[in-house]
C-alpha positions as CSV (number, residue, x, y, z in Angstrom):
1,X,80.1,76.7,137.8
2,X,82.2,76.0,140.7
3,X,84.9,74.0,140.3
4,X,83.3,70.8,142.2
5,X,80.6,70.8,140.1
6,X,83.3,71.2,137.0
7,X,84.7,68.4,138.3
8,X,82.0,65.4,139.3
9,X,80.5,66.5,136.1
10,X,83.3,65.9,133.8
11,X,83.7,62.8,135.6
12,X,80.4,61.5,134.7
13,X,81.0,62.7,131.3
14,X,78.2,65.5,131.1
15,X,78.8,67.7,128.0
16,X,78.3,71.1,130.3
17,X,80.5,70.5,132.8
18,X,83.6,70.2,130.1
19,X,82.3,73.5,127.9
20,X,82.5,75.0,131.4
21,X,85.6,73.8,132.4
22,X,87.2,75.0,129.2
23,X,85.4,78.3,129.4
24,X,86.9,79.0,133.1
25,X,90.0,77.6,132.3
26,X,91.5,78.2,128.8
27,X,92.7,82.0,129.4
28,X,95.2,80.8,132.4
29,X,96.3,77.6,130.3
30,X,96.7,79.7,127.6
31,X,98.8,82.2,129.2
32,X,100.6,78.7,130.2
33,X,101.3,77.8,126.9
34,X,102.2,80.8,125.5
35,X,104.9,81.4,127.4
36,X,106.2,78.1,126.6
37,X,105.8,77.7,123.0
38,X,106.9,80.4,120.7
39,X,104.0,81.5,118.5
40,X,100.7,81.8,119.3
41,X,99.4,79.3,116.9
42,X,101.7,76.6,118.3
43,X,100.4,77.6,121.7
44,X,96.5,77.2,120.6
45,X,97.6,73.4,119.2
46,X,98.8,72.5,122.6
47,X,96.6,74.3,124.5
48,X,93.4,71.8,122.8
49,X,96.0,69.0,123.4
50,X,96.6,69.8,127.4
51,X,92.5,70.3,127.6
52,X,92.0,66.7,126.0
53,X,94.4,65.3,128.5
54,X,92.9,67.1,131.5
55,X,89.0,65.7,130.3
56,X,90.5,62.0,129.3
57,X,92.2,62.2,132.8
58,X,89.6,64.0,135.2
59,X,88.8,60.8,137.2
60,X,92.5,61.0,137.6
61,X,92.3,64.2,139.7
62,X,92.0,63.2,143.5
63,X,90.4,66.6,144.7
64,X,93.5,66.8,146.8
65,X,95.3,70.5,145.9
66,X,94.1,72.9,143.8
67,X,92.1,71.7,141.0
68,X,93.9,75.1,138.7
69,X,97.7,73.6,139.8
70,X,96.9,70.1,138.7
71,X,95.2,71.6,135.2
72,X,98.4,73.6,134.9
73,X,100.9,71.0,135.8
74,X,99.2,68.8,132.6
75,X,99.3,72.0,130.2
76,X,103.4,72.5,131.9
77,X,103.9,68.5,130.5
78,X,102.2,69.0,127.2
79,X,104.2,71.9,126.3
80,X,107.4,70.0,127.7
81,X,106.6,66.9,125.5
82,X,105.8,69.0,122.4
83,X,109.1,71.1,122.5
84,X,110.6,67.8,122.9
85,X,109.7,66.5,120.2
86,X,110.7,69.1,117.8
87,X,113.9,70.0,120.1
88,X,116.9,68.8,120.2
89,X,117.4,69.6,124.3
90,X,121.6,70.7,124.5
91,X,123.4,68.9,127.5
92,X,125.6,71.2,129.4
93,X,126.0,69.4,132.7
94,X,129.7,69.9,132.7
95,X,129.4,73.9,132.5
96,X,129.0,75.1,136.6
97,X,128.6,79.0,137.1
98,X,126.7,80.3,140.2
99,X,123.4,81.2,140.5
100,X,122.0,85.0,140.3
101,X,119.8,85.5,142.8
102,X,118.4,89.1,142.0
103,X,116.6,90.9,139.1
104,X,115.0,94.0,138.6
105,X,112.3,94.5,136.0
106,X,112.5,98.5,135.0
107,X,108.2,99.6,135.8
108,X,108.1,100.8,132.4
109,X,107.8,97.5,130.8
110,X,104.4,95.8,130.3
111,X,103.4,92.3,130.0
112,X,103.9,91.8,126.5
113,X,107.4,93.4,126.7
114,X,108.6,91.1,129.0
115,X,106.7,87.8,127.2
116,X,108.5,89.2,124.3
117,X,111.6,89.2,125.8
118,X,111.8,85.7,127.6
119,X,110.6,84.4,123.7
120,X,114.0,85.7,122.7
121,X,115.7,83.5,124.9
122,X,117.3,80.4,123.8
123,X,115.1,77.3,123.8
124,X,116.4,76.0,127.3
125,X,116.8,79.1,129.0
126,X,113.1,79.8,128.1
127,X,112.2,76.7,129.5
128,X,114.1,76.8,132.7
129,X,112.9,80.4,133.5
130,X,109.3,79.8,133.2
131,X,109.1,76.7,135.0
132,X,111.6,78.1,138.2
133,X,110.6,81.7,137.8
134,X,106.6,81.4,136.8
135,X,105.4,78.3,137.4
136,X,107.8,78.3,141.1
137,X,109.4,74.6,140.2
138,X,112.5,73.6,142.3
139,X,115.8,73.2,140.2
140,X,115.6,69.5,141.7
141,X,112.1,69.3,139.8
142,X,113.4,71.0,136.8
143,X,116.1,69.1,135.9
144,X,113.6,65.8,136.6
145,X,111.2,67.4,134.3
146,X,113.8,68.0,131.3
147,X,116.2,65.3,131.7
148,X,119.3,67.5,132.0
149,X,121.4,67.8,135.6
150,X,120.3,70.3,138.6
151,X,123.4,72.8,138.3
152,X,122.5,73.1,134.2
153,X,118.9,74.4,135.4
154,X,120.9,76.7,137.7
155,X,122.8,77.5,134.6
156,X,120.1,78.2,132.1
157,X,118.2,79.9,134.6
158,X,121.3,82.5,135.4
159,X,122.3,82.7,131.7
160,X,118.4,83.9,131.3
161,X,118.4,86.1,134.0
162,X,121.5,88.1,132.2
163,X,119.9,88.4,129.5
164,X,116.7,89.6,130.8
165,X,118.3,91.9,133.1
166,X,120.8,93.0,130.0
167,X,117.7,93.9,128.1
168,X,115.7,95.5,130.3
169,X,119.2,97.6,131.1
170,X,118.8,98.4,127.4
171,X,115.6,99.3,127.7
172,X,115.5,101.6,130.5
173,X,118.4,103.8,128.5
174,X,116.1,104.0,125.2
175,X,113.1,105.6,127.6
């Protein structure tokens, strides 16, 4: 089903047009979630949360932009909102470092290599890479999104980056 028809037919509420939605859509807001929440359990919970927003807010959707970066936007605030609430988000405005603007992933790591590796970052780091380094949010947007100051985005983003780039060091000497 093409994603008009997805759309008018959620809108007039027709029980085909959200199995289909759902059935085109779940693997890419699941890879959403999962790289926002830290087990893959937690990540299904939110994932049926995000697709109840999307279908109670379909007539919301304007058809203006792509119809996969509004459904991802709503899975990105879902997964905000739940780490929230079980988070206690740090406030590090007052620490100022500069940003790193390179990193090299070694070839020799796969996919789940690197999801496993940006799941052992710290909570905000995690959050902060994903959103500016995946999902291709602004540090202006970022620090909207989490209610913390632009230069601590640039901060947990850097911090992440060291880490990342630390590890895959790491890994590189174990091949």
């Amino acid at each position: 089903m093409e994603d008009l028809s997805i759309i008018s037919g959620c809108k007039k509420g027709q029980e085909s047009a959200y199995k289909a939605l759902v059935e085109k859509y779940s693997p890419d807001l699941m890879a959403v979630c999962v790289r926002y929440m830290k087990d893959k359990e937690h990540a299904k919970d939110v994932l049926q949360d995000s697709l109840i927003k999307i279908i109670r807010n379909i007539d919301s959707y304007r058809e203006q932009g792509s119809f996969r970066n509004w459904l991802v936007t709503i899975t990105v605030n879902t997964c905000l909102k739940e780490i929230k609430k079980y988070r206690h988000l740090e406030d590090i405005s007052s620490i100022l470092t500069e940003e790193s603007r390179e990193m090299s992933v070694t070839d020799d790591l796969n996919i789940q290599d690197v999801l496993n590796l940006v799941n052992q970052l710290p909570d905000m780091q995690r959050l902060v890479f994903n959103l500016y380094a995946v999902e291709g949010y602004s540090h202006a947007e970022i620090a909207l999104l989490l209610d913390i100051a632009e230069s601590s985005s640039r901060v947990y983003l850097t911090r992440a980056r060291q880490y990342l780039q630390q590890k895959t060091k790491s890994f590189e000497h174990q091949k």
